[in-house]
ZAMARGU-4260 file (C-alpha; in steps of 0.2 Angstrom, whole numbers, plus 5000, padded with zeros to 4 digits):
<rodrens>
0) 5522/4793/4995 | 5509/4784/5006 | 5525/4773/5013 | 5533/4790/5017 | 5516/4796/5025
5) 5513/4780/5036 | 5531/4781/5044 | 5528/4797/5051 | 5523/4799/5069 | 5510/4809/5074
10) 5517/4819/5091 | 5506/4818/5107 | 5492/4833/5108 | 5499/4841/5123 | 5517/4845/5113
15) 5509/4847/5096 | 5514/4866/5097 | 5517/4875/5079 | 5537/4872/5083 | 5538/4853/5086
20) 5523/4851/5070 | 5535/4863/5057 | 5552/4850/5061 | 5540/4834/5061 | 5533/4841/5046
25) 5553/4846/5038 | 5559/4830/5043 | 5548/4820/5034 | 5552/4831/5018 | 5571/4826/5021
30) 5565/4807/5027 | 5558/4808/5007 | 5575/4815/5000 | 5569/4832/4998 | 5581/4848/5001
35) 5567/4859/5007 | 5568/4875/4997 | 5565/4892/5004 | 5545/4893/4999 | 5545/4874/5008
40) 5549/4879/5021 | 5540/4896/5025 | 5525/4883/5020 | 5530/4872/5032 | 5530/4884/5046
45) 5513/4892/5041 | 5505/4875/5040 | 5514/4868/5057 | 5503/4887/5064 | 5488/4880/5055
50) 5489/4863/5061 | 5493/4869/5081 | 5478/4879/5078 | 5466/4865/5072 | 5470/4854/5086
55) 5468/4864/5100 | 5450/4868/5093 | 5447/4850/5092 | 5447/4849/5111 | 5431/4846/5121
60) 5431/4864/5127 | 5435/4873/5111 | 5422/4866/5105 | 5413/4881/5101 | 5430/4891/5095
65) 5428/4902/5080 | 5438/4893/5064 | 5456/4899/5064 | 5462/4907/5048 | 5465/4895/5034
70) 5478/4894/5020 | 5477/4894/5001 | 5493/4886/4994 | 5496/4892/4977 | 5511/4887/4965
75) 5517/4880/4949 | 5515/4862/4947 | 5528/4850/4954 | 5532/4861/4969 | 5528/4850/4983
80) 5511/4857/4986 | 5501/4842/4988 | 5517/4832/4997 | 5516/4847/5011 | 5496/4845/5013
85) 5497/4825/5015 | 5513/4828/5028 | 5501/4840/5038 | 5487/4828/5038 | 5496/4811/5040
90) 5505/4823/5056 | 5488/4829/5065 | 5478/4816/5076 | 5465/4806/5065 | 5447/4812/5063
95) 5456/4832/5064 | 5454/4833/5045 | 5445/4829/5029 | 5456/4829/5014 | 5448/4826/4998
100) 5454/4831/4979 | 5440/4845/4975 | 5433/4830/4963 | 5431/4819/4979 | 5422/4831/4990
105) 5410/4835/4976 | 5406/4818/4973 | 5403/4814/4992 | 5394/4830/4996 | 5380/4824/4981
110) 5381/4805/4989 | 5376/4814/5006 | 5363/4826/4999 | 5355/4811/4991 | 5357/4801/5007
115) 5348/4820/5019 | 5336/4817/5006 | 5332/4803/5009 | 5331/4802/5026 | 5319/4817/5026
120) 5331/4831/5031 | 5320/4847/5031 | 5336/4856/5022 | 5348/4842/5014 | 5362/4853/5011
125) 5368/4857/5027 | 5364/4843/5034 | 5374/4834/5023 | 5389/4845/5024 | 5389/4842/5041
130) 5388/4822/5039 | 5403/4823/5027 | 5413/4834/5038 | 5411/4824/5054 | 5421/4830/5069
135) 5436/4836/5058 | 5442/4853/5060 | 5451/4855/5045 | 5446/4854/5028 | 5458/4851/5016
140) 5454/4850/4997 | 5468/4847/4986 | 5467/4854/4967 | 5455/4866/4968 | 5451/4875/4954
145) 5436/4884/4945 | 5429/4878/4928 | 5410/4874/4931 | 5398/4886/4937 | 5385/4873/4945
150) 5404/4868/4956 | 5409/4884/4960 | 5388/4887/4968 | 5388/4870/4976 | 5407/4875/4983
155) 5404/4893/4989 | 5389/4888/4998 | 5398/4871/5008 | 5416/4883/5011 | 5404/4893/5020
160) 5394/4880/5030 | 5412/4872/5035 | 5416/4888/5042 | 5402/4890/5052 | 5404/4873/5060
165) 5421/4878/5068 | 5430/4871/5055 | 5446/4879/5047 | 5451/4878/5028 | 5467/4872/5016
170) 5468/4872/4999 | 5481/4868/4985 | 5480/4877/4966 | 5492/4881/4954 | 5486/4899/4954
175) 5477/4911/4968 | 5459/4909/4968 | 5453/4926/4959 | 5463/4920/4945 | 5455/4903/4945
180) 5441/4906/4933 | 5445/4904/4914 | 5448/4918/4900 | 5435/4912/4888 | 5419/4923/4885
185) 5408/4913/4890 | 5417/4909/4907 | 5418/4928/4909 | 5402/4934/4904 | 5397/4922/4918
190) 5413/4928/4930 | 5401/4937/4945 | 5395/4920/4951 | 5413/4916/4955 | 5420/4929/4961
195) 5408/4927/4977 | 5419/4911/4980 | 5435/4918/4977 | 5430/4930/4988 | 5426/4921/5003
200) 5442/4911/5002 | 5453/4927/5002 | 5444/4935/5016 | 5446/4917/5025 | 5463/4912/5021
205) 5479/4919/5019 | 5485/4915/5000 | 5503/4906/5001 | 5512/4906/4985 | 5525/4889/4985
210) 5533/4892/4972 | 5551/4887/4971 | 5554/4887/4953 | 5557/4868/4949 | 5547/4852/4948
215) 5550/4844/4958 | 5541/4827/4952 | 5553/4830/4933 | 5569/4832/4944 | 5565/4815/4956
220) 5559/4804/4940 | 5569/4789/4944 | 5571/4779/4926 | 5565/4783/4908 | 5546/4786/4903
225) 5534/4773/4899 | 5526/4784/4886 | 5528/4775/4868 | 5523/4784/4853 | 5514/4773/4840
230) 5518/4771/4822 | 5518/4785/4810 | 5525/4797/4823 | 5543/4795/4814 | 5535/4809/4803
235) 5532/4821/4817 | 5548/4823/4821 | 5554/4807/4826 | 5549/4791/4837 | 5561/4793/4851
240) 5562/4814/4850 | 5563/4817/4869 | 5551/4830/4874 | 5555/4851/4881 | 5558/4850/4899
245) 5560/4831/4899 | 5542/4830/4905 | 5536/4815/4897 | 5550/4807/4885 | 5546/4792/4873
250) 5558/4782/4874 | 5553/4767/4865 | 5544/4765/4850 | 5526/4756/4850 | 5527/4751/4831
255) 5529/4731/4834 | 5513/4723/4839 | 5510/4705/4846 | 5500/4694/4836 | 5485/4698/4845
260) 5486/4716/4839 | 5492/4723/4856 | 5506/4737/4856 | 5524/4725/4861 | 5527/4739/4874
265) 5511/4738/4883 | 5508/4719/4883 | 5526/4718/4888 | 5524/4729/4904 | 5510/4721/4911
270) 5517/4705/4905 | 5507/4698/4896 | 5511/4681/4886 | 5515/4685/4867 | 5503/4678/4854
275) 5489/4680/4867 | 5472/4683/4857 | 5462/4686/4873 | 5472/4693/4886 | 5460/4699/4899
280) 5452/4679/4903 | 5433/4684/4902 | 5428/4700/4892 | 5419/4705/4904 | 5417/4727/4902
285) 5421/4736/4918 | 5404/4745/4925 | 5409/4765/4928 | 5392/4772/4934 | 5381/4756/4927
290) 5390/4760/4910 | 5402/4747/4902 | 5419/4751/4897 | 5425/4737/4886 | 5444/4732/4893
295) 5458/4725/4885 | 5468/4716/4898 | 5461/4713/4918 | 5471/4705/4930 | 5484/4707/4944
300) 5479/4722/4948 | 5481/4728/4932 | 5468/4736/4920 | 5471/4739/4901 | 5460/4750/4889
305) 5461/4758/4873 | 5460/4778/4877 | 5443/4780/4866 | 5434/4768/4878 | 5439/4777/4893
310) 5438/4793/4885 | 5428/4793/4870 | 5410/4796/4879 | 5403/4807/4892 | 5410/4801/4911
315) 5410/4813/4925 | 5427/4814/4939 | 5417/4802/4949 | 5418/4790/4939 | 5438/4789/4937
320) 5438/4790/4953 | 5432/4774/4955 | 5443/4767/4942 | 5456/4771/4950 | 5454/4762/4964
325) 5453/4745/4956 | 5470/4746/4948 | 5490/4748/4952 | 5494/4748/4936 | 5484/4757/4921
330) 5490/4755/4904 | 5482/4768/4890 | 5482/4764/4872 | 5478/4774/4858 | 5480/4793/4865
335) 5477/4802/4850 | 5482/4819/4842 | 5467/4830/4848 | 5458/4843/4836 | 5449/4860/4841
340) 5432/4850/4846 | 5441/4836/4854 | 5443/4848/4872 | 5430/4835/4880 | 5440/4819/4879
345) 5453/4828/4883 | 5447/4836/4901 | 5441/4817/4901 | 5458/4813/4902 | 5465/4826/4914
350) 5452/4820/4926 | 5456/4802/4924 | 5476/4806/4928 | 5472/4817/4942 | 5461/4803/4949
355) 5474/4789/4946 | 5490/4801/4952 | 5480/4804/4969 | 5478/4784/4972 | 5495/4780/4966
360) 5492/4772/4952 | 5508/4767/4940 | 5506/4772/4920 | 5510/4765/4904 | 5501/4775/4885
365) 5506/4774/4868 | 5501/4789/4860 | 5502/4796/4842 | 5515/4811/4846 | 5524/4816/4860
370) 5516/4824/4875 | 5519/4841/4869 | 5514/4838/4850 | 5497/4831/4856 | 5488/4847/4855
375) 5499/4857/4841 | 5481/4857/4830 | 5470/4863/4845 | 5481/4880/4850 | 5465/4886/4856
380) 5461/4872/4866 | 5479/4871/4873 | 5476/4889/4878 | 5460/4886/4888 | 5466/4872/4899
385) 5484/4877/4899 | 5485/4877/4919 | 5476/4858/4919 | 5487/4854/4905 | 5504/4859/4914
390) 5498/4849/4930 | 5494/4831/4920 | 5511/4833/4910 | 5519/4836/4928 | 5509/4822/4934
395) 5512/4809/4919 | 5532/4811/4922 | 5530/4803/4942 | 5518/4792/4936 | 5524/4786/4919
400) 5541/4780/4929 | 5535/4775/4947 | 5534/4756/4953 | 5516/4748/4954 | 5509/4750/4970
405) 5519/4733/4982 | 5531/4733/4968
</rodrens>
């Protein structure tokens, strides 16, 4: 994607009208091999409107203008949602937007609240809302969804800040906003200190359903899976079963080790030497958050770790974030069946895959059962995060089949 996104020409201000932004914007779907569907397209045109908009207010004398509508684009997972988002942004001057995954802006927005703090702002919030913000005229947040109450407070009260600086808002989801919020009873006994968000976005933004009915990431995936499934497994069903909807196939089996212990599979896609007792050089843990994380193999841009490290123990969004940015390649062993009380390791891991998706990062796991066996003694837990669960599966077939980032 981002050598897709860096080939395309932003057009002058003085012809960015909604017309010329809508064919630079459909082009570069087709430059990317895509036959827009019907939902593209009305999305594209909707967007080109939004992005015409946003740049004329980012003029010296609109600088005052009132925010222009925004756009909520909501769809199943796959349907070119977050593709149609970067296009817009990569096609609009630079400065016009902040685009952030909702886990991003969050951790940003408590960086500068710490930082108003400290410089003695009288109110820290706004001020640092409008630090993070900057000149942009658009915020974007990719992934938005609702789960924690503290979010969904620190959220409603920046949307509305944003929009009193002038600045217009986009969002993707996989549903629309009122139905955001999860059907557990807790969740809905706490559901009125949502709904003022939801809310303010549908009075703000008109909700775009992109929804074509295919994934689009399942239907581009170039070569087979690197999703192994360890010894053992031949007893749920098979080794090599492939998976409904060919989301994440195994296709290789993870039962021969090295000498060293290490999965063959793994050690042989980051190519490591066979028989190696130490692979990573210096077992030195990685630092998320001044914690260590013990790692099997570091080196070429790649990072190695056993999925109860990285999992295992309490870690926020931020701090995946940040992992992701130190790798190209991240190689996961050990994903395990989870139980009914295992639905914090596993949001753990959704957040660690939507983290390493958004930077690019390329993906090999060896797992004890295929992607949709995982959860088969957690129905409830699979029911709660349902909607997260069919994004990371979405998310895992691009990523468990695409090169290493200069590959």
């Amino acid at each position: 994607m981002n050598a897709v996104l860096s080939s395309i020409a932003t057009p002058p201000v003085s012809s960015m009208s909604a017309g010329s932004l809508r064919d630079t914007l459909l082009a570069a779907l087709e430059r990317r091999g895509f036959v827009p569907d019907a939902a593209q397209v009305g999305a594209a045109a909707r967007l080109a409107l939004l992005g015409a908009q946003v740049v004329a207010n980012a003029a010296p004398a609109s600088a005052s203008a009132a925010a222009p509508r925004g756009i909520f684009m909501w769809g199943g997972v796959g349907r070119g949602k977050t593709l149609l988002l970067d296009l817009l942004v990569a096609s609009l001057p630079p400065g016009t937007v902040l685009r952030r995954h909702q886990h991003a802006f969050l951790a940003d927005l408590h960086r500068a609240v710490a930082r108003a703090q400290e410089e003695g702002a009288e109110d820290a919030f706004p001020a640092a809302v409008a630090a993070l913000l900057g000149p942009a005229r658009l915020l974007a947040l990719d992934e938005f969804h609702a789960h924690d109450i503290a979010d969904a407070l620190i959220l409603g009260r920046a949307l509305t800040l944003v929009r009193q600086r002038g600045a217009a808002l986009l969002f993707t989801a996989n549903h629309p906003p009122a139905e955001l919020w999860p059907d557990t009873p807790f969740h809905q006994s706490q559901a009125e200190r949502y709904q003022p968000v939801a809310a303010f976005i549908a009075a703000h933004c008109d909700l775009l359903e992109v929804d074509g009915g295919r994934d689009y990431r399942i239907a581009a995936a170039p070569a087979p899976a690197r999703w192994w499934v360890e010894s053992g497994a031949a007893a749920d069903g098979g080794t090599n079963a492939a998976m409904p909807v060919a989301a994440v196939a195994p296709v290789a089996s993870a039962d021969s080790t090295d000498s060293a212990g290490h999965p063959s599979a793994l050690a042989a896609w980051l190519g490591l030497p066979e028989g190696a007792e130490h692979p990573s050089g210096d077992g030195v843990p990685l630092m998320l958050a001044g914690r260590p994380v013990p790692v099997r193999y570091r080196g070429d841009g790649a990072l190695w770790f056993d999925f109860a490290a990285l999992c295992g123990s309490p870690r926020s969004p931020a701090d995946y974030l940040a992992l992701a940015l130190q790798a190209s390649r991240l190689a996961i062993s050990g994903v395990p069946r989870f139980g009914p009380r295992d639905g914090d390791a596993l949001r753990r891991f959704i957040w660690l895959i939507d983290a390493a998706y958004e930077a690019g990062v390329a993906l090999a796991a060896t797992a004890a059962a295929p992607w949709d066996r995982l959860l088969a003694d957690a129905p409830d837990l699979a029911r709660l995060l349902g909607r997260d669960l069919r994004r990371c599966e979405s998310r895992l077939a691009e990523m468990t089949r695409r090169l290493p980032l200069g590959a």
